[in-house]
Structures are given as C-alpha cells and as structure tokens.
N, C-alpha and C positions, 0 to 999 in steps of 0.2 A: 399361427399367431406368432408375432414376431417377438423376442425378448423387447423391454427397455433394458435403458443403460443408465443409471443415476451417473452423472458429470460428477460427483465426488468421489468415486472408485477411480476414474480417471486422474483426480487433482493428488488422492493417496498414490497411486503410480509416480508420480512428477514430483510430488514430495519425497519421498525415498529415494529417489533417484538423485535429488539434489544434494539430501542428507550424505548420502555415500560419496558425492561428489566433492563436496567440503568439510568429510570427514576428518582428514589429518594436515589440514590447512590451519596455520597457526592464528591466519584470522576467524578462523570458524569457531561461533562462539553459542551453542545452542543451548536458549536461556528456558524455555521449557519444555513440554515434551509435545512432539506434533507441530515443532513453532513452522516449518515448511510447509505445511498444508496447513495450518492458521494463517500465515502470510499468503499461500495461494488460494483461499477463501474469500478472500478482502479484493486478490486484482482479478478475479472471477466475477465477483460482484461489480467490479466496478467497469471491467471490460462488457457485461453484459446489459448494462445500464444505460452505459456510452456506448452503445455497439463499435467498441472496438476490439483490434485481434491482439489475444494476449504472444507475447512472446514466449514459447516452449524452449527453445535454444538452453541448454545445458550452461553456462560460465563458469567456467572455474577461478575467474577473477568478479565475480559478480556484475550486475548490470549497469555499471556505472552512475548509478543514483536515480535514473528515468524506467519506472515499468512502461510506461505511454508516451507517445508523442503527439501533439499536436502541432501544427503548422503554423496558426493564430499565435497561437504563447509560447509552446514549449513543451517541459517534460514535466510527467506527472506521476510522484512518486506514494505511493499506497502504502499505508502502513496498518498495520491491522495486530489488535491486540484482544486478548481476554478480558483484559481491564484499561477500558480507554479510558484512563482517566485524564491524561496526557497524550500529546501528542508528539513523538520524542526522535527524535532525527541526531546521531550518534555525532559526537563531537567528530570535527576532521570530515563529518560527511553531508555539511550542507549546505547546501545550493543555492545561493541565498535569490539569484536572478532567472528569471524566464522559468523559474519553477514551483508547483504546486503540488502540497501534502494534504495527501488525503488518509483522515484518518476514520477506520473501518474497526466495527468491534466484531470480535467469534463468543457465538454461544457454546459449550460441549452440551448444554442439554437438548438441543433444538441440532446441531450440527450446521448453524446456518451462521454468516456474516451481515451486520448491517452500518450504514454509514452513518457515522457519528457528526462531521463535519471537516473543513480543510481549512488551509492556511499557504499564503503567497511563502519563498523563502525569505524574502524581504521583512515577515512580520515576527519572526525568530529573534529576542533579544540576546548580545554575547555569552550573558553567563550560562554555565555549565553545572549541571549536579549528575549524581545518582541519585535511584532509584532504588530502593529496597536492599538485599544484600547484591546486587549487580556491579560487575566490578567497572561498567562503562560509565563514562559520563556521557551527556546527552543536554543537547538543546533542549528545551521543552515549551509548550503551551497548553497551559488547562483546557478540556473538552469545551467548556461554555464560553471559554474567547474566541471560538472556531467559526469562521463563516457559517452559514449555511447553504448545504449541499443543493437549495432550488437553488440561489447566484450561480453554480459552476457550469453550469448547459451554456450560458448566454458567453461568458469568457472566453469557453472552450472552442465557441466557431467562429470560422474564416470571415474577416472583415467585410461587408457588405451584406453577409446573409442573412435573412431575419428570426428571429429570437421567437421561440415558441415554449412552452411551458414544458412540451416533452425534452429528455433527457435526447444529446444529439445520437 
C-alpha cells in the first residue's frame, strides 16, 4: 500500500524555503507568522481551480507582480489573507493594466484557502492607507466590491473559445 502525500507538506517545504530566501532582504517584510504558505495556499487554490502550473522557481527579487499568466488578458496576481477583509496590493506595486487580483482567504482551523473574489488593476482607486499597526501603505478594495470569481473562467480564455460554467 502506497503512502499519500497531503500537497500542504509540500507547499510548507516551498514556504520555508522562500522565508529563508528573503530572510535578510531589506524588502522582506513578514507580516504574520506562516504568511509564505498562507500566500502559497491561495495560488494552490487558484492554480488548481484554473488548472494552471504554479511557478516553484525560488526569486530573490520576487515575481514581478504575476503568479499566472494568461495569454487572453495577462497576469494574475493572488493575494491570500487570514482576514480578507480587503483586497490590498502594496503601494509602488500595482498594476494597474492587463492585470487581475485575486483575492483568496486562509483558514488556520480548517488549514484550507477559499476565494473571496477579484478585481481588474484598473478598478484600484489612487489613494493609499494602512492597515492595522503595518507600516505599509496599500491600495485597497473591500471584499463585497469584488467581482465575483464565476465572471473570471469566461475573461481568462483565449478569444474565440466558448465559455462554460467550469473553471478553465
């Protein structure tokens, strides 16, 4: 009889690894505890949803704002929090064209991510705040002005192919 493997043993490997990797980087700014495998939570979910391949690749300058790409739109950036109450894309990093946030919540009693909703970068007003004692500012949008996650299947594919209720 062969073991399983639960895929969160795996995403705790890939989170530590990152943790270490932009441990003494002056931009690494780790707001709670686990926040690398609560962000790897969220584009798990979302890679699995979308059957798309998540990028593993290490950066030690980060991803450049796109966990995903599509070919249709663009890049698709996943944000995943304990408390979505907001949907918060950090001053200085947001994109405002050919990109969509998605934003994903993590349970720690359930150890599970679910999608709360998304937002075009385009739909992002100028101003800037904080958030709790955090010393970043951040664009924001409240969870219930958020698209809803059935619209994003149909956006996400290639121009001519037809729309169906399943996720692509």
């Amino acid at each position: 009889m062969a073991d399983t493997v639960d895929y969160r043993d795996g995403l705790r490997q890939e989170a530590s690894a990152r943790e270490s990797l932009h441990r003494y980087h002056a931009s690494s700014r780790p707001l709670s505890e686990g926040y690398e495998y609560v962000g790897l939570m969220g584009e798990y979910l979302f890679a699995d949803t979308y059957n798309q391949p998540r990028d593993r690749t290490l950066r030690p300058q980060g991803d450049g704002g796109w966990d995903f790409y599509f070919p249709a739109f663009g890049g698709v950036d996943v944000k995943t929090a304990r408390k979505p109450w907001n949907l918060l894309v950090e001053n200085g990093h947001l994109l405002r064209e050919r990109t969509i946030y998605v934003q994903c919540g993590y349970s720690d009693k359930t150890d599970s991510s679910y999608f709360v909703g998304w937002a075009y970068g385009w739909d992002f007003d100028p101003p800037v705040r904080r958030f709790g004692k955090s010393p970043i500012w951040n664009h924001w949008l409240p969870a219930d002005w958020l698209h809803s996650m059935d619209q994003l299947a149909e956006i996400l594919q290639p121009p001519g192919t037809k729309h169906t209720s399943e996720p692509i």
